[in-house]
C-alpha positions as CSV (number, residue, x, y, z in Angstrom):
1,X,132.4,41.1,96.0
2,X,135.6,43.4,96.5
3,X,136.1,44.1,100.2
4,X,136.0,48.5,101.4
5,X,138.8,47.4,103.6
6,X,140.6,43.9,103.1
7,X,142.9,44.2,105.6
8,X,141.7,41.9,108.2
9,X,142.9,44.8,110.7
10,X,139.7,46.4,110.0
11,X,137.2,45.9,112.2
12,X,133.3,46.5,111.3
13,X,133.4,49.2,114.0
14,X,136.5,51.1,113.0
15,X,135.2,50.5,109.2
16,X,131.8,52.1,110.1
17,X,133.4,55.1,112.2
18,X,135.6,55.1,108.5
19,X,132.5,55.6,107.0
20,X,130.6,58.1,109.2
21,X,134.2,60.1,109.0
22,X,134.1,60.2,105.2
23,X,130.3,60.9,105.0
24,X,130.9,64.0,106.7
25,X,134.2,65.1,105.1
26,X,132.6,64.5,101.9
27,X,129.6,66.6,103.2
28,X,131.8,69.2,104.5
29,X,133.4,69.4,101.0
30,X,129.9,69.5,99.0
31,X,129.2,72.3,100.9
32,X,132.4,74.1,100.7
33,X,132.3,73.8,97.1
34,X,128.5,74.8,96.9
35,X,129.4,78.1,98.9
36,X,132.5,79.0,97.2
37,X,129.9,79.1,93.9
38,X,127.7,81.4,95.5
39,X,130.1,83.3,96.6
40,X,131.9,83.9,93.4
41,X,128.6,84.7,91.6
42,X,128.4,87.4,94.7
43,X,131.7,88.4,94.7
44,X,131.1,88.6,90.4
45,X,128.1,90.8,90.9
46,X,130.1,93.6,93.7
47,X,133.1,93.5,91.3
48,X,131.2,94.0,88.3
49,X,129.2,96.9,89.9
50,X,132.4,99.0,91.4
51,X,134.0,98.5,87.3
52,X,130.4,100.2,86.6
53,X,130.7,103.0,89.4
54,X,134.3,104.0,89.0
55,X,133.8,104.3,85.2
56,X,130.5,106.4,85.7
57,X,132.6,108.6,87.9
58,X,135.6,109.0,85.5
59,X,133.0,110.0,83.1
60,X,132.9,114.1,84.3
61,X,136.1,114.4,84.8
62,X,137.2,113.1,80.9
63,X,134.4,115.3,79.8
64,X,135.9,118.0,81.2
65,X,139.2,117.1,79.4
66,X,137.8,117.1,76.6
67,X,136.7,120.3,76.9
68,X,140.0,121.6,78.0
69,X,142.2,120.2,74.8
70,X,139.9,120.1,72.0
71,X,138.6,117.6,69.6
72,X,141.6,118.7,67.0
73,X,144.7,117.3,68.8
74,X,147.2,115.2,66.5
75,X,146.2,111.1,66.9
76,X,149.7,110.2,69.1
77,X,149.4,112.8,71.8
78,X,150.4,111.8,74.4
79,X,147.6,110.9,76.9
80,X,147.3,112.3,80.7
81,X,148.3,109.7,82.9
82,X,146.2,110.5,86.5
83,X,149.5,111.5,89.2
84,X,148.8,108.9,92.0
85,X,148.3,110.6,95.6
86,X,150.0,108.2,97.8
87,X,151.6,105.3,97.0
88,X,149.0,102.2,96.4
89,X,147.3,99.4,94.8
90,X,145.3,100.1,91.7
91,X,142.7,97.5,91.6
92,X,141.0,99.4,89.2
93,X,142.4,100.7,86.1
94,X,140.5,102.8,83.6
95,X,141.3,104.5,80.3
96,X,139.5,107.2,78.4
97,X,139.3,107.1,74.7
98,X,137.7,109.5,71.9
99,X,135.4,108.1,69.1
100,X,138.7,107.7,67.1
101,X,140.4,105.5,69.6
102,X,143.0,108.4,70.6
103,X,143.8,107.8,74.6
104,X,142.5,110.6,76.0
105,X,143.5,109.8,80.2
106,X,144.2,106.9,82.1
107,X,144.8,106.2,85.6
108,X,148.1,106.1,87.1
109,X,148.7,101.9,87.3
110,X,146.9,101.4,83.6
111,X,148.2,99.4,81.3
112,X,147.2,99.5,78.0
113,X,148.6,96.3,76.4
114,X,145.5,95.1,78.9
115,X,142.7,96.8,77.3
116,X,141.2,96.0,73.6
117,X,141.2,98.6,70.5
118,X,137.4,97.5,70.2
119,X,135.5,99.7,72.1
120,X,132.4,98.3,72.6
121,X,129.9,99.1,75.6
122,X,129.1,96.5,78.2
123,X,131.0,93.6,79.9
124,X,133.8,92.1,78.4
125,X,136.2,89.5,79.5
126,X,139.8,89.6,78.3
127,X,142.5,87.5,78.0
128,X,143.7,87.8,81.7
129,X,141.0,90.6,83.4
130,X,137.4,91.6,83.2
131,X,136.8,95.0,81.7
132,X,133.5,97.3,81.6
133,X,133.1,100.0,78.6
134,X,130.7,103.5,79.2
135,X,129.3,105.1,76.2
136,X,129.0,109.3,76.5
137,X,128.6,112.3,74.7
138,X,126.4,110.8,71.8
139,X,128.8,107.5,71.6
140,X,132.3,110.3,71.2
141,X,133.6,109.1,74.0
142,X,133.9,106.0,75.5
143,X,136.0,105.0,79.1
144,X,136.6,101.3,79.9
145,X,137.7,99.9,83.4
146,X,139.6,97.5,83.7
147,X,140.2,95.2,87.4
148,X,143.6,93.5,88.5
149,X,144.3,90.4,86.6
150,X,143.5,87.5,89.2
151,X,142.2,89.7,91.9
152,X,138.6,87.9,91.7
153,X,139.7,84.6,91.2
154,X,142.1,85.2,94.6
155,X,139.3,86.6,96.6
156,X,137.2,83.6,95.6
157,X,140.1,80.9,96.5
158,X,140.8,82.8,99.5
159,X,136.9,82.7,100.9
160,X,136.9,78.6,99.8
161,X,140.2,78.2,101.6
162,X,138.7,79.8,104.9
163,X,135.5,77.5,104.9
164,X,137.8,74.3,104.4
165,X,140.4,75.1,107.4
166,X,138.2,74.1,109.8
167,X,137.8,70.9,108.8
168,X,141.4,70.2,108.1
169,X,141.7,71.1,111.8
170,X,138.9,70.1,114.1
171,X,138.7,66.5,112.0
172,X,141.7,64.9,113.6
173,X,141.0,66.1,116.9
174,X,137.2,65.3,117.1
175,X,137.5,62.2,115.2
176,X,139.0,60.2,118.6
177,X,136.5,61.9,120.8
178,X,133.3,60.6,118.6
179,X,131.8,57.9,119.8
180,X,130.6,54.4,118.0
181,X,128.3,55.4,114.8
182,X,125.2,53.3,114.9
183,X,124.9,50.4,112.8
184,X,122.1,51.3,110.4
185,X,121.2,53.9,108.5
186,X,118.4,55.5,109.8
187,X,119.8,55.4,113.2
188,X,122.7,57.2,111.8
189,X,119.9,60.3,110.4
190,X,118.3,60.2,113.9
191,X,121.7,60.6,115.5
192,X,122.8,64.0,112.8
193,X,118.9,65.1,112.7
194,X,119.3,65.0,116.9
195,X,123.0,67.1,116.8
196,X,121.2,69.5,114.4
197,X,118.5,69.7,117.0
198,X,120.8,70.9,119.9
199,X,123.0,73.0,117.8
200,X,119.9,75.1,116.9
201,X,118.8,74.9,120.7
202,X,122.2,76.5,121.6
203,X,122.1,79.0,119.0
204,X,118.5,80.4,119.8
205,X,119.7,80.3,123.1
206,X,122.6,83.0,122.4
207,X,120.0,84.7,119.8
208,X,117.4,85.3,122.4
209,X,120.4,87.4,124.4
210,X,120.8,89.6,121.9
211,X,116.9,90.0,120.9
212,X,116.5,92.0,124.4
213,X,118.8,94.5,123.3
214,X,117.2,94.8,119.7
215,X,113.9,95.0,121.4
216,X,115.3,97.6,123.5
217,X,116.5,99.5,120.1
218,X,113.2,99.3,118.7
219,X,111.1,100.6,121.4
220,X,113.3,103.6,121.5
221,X,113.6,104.3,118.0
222,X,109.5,104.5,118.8
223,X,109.4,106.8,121.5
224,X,112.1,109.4,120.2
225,X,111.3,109.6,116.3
226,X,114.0,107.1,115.0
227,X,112.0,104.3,112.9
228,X,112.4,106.4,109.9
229,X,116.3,105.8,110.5
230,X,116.8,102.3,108.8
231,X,120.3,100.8,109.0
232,X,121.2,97.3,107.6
233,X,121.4,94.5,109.7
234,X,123.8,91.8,108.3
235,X,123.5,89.2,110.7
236,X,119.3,89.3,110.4
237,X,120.0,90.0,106.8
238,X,117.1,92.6,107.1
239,X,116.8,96.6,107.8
240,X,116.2,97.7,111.2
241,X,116.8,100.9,113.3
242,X,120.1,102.8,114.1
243,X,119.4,102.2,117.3
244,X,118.6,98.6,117.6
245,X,121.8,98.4,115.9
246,X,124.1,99.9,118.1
247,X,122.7,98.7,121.3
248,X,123.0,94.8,119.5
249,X,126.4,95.9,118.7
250,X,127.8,97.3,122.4
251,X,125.6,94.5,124.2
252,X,127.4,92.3,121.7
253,X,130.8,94.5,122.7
254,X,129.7,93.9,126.5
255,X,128.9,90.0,126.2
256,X,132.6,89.4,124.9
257,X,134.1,91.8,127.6
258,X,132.5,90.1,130.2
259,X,134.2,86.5,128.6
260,X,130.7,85.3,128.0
261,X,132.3,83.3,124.9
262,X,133.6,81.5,127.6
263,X,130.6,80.1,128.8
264,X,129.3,79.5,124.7
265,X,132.8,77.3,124.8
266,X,131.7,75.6,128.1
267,X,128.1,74.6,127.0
268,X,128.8,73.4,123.6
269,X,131.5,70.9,125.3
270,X,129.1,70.1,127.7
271,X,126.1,69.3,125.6
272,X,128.0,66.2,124.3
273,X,127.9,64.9,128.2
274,X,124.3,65.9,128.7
275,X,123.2,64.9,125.5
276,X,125.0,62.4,124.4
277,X,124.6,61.5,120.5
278,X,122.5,58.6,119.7
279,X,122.1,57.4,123.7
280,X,119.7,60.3,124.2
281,X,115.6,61.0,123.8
282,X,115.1,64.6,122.4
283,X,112.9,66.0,125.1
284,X,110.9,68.6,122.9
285,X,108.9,69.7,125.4
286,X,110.9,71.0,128.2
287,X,113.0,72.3,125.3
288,X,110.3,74.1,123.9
289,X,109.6,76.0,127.4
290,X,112.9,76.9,128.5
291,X,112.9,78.4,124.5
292,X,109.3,80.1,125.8
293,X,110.7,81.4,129.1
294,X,114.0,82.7,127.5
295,X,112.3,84.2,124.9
296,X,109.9,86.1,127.6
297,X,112.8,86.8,129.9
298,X,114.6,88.5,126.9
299,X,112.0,91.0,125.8
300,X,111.2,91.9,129.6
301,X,114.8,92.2,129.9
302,X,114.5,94.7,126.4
303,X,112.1,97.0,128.4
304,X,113.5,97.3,131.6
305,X,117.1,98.5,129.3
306,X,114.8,100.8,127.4
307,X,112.7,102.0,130.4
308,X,114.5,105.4,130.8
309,X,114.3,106.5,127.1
310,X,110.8,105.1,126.8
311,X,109.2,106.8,129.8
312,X,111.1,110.1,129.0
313,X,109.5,110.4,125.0
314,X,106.8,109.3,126.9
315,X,106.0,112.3,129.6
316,X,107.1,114.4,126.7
317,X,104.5,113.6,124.4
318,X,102.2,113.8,127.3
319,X,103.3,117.0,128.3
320,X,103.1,118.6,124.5
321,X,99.5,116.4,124.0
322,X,98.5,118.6,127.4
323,X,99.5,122.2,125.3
324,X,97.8,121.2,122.3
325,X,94.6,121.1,124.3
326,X,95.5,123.4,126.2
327,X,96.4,126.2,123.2
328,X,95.0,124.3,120.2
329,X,96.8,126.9,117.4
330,X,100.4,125.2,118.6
331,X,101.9,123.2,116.4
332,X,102.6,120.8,118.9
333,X,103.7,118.1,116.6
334,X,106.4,120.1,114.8
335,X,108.1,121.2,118.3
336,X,108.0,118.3,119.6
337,X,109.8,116.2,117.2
338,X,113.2,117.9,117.6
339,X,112.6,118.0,121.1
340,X,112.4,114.7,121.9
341,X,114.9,113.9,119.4
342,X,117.5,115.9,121.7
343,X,116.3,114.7,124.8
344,X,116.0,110.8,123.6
345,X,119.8,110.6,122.6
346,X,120.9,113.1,125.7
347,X,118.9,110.2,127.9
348,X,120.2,107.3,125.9
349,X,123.9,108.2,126.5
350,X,122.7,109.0,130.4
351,X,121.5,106.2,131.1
352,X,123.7,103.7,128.9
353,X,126.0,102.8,131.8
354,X,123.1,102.1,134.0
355,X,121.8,99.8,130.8
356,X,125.5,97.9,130.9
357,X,125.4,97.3,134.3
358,X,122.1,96.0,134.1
359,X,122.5,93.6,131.9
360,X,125.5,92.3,133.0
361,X,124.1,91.4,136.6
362,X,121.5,89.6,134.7
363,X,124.0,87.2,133.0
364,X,125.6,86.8,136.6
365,X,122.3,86.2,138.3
366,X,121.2,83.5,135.7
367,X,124.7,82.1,136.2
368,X,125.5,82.5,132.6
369,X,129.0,84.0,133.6
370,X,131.8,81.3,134.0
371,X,135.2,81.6,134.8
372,X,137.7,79.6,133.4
373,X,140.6,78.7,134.9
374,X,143.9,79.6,133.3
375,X,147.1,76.4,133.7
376,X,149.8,78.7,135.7
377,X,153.4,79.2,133.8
């Protein structure tokens, strides 16, 4: 049988740590390449849709041209060509053309040796570009938009590029730090399934920071009328309220201005002196309720920061559920909604310093702020 490594050099340690080193590189790649195809089918799908948007919004405007010269002009007038308003990029081109094929307008950057005589409606790939065609006016006119040759195909290299740095840098300096891999197989899954383990430990860890000031953003959003205001959140990949998002956001703001990255830096070097890999039982348990207490400190945390807001919508609803008994032909409902409204964000931006302050002598009193020394010059 043909030796991995002949050279007698090679030692069955350093040719298993060869291994475990290619396994991951290789695993690295596989999944490098596997997001760099969902992220060109993504990237496809957002190009693909702005080529349908800006040549649904050209559509008025050549209409309008239309109108403006005629139907009767000879076939090699010469088209309006859109002035630019600044100097720019056009990553989008787009030319308007009459039933006949006459050019009718075109945007400042087109070129027409670019787009096809056929004027067929849909998608279309070209020889160097992707281009989109829109049908109007009972099929008499027709505009067709055009993106910058090689601009997808960058994009797409340029995300793929990103996700594979990191390995091209971290690899040579974690690879000496790594100790032994174990000699079989399934001690080797126990030893990735256990680094998985504590990376997700870590992470929830961070997570359950940032839940106290989402939970904070919802129980406001309650209390002053703002649920109906739905904002995307990318990081949950979900909708939630405006202001759950900007409290995440400014706690988020706060955490880094306070150098609390520093201490994330600290405790994932750390973990691989607690928990060393492979010479380490998970302890599930204790994990699992110092996940429990976090979790509870973190939404207690979310209503003492959302105390002020909350009690205020609070004594006002009280107060207008009083009148309505009181005088029962009040539409108490309909005043109070802008009222509390006014007085919920006038609150909120009270009592927002008091909120920072708060939360930051709770990340000094768990001893979650570190500082780290700097080498003097």
């Amino acid at each position: 049988m043909r030796r991995l490594f002949p050279h007698p050099g090679f030692s069955l340690q350093r040719r298993l740590a060869l291994a475990l080193a290619g396994c991951v590189t290789a695993c690295w790649l596989a999944g490098t390449v596997a997001a760099g195809l969902v992220l060109r089918e993504e990237i496809s799908e957002v190009f693909d849709s702005a080529l349908q948007e800006v040549a649904q919004g050209v559509l008025p405007l050549a209409y309008a041209e239309i109108l403006e010269r005629g139907n009767d002009g000879p076939p090699d007038t010469t088209p309006n060509r859109i002035a630019s308003v600044g100097p720019h990029r056009e990553y989008i081109a787009y030319v308007v053309r009459d039933a006949s094929g006459r050019v009718l307008l075109m945007s400042h950057d087109a070129d027409l040796s670019a787009f096809p005589t056929t004027m067929q409606p849909g998608f279309v790939d070209g020889p160097v570009t992707r281009l989109y065609t829109e049908a109007a006016v009972q099929g008499t006119l027709f505009v067709t938009t055009a993106e910058r040759p090689g601009h997808r195909r960058t994009t797409v290299l340029q995300a793929t590029r990103m996700l594979v740095l990191p390995l091209v840098v971290l690899l040579p300096l974690v690879g000496p730090q790594l100790p032994p891999p174990p000699p079989t197989g399934a001690q080797l899954t126990l030893v990735v399934l256990g680094e998985i383990f504590w990376g997700l430990v870590l992470g929830l860890g961070v997570r359950f920071l940032l839940t106290a000031w989402a939970a904070a953003g919802d129980l406001i959003s309650y209390m002053i009328g703002f649920q109906a205001a739905q904002v995307f959140d990318p990081a949950a990949s979900s909708n939630t309220t405006a202001p759950s998002q900007f409290l995440t956001l400014v706690g988020l703001t706060l955490m880094f201005s306070l150098n609390f990255h520093h201490t994330m830096l600290l405790a994932w070097v750390e973990s691989y002196q607690l928990w060393v890999p492979g010479q380490t039982v998970w302890p599930v348990q204790d994990t699992a309720w110092a996940l429990l207490q976090a979790a509870t400190h973190a939404l207690e945390l979310g209503l003492r920061l959302a105390a002020p807001v909350a009690l205020t919508g609070f004594m006002i609803y009280l107060g207008f559920g009083l009148l309505n008994k009181l005088v029962p032909n009040i539409q108490a409902f309909f005043l109070s909604v802008p009222l509390t409204l006014l007085v919920g964000i006038l609150v909120l931006g009270l009592a927002l310093g008091g909120m920072l302050d708060l939360y930051a002598t709770e990340l000094a009193t768990q001893g979650l702020l570190v500082e780290i020394e700097r080498p003097t010059p």
